[in-house]
C-alpha positions as CSV (number, residue, x, y, z in Angstrom):
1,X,0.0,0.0,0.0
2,X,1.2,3.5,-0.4
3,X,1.3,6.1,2.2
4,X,2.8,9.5,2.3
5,X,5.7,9.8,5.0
6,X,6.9,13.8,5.9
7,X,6.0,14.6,2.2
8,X,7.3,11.4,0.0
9,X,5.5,8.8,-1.1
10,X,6.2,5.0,0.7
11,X,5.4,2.0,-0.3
12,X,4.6,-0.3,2.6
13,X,3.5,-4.4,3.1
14,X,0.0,-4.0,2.7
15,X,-1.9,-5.6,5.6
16,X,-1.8,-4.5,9.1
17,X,1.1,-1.9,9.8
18,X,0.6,0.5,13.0
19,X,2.2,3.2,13.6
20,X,4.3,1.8,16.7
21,X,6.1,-0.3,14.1
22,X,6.4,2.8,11.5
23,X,8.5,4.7,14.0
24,X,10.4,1.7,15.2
25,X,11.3,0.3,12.0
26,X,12.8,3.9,11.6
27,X,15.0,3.8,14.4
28,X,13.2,7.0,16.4
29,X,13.6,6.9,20.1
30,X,9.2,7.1,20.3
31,X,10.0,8.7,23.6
32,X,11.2,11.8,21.4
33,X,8.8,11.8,17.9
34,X,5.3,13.3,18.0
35,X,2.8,11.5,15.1
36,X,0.6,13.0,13.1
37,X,-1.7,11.6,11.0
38,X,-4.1,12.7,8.3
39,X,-3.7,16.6,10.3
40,X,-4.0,14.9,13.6
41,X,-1.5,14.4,16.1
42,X,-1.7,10.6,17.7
43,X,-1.4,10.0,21.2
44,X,1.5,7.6,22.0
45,X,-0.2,5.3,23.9
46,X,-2.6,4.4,20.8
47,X,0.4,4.3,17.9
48,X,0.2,-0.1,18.5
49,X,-3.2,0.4,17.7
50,X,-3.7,2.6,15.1
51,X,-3.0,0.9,11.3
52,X,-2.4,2.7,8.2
53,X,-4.4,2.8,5.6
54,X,-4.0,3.2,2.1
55,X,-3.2,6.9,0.9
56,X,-2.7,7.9,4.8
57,X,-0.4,10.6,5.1
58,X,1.9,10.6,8.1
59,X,4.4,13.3,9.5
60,X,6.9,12.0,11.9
61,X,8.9,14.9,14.3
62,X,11.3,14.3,16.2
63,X,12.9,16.4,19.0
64,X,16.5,16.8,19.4
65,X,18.5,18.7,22.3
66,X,20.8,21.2,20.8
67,X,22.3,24.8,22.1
């Protein structure tokens, strides 16, 4: 299925992927990335719950310490 990730289009293994294992299988620290999808931001406690669906679009943000 295809899905639109921060702006480019993804293909991903259609079927059941959440959004837990979208930020995992990037490598984030989920502790430190905020989710929105389709313009609304995800609570973390529901990402293992939530599954993409075709033509979703997802924007991943990630915080980072700096100075």
């Amino acid at each position: 299925m295809k899905v639109r990730v921060n702006g480019r289009e993804e293909s991903l293994p259609d079927g059941n992927v959440t959004l837990q294992e979208l930020v995992e299988t990037r490598g984030l620290v989920p502790e430190r990335v905020v989710v929105e999808l389709n313009l609304e931001v995800i609570p973390r406690e529901h990402w293992p719950t939530v599954s993409l669906q075709a033509e979703d679009s997802v924007e991943l943000v990630s915080f980072v310490g700096g100075g």
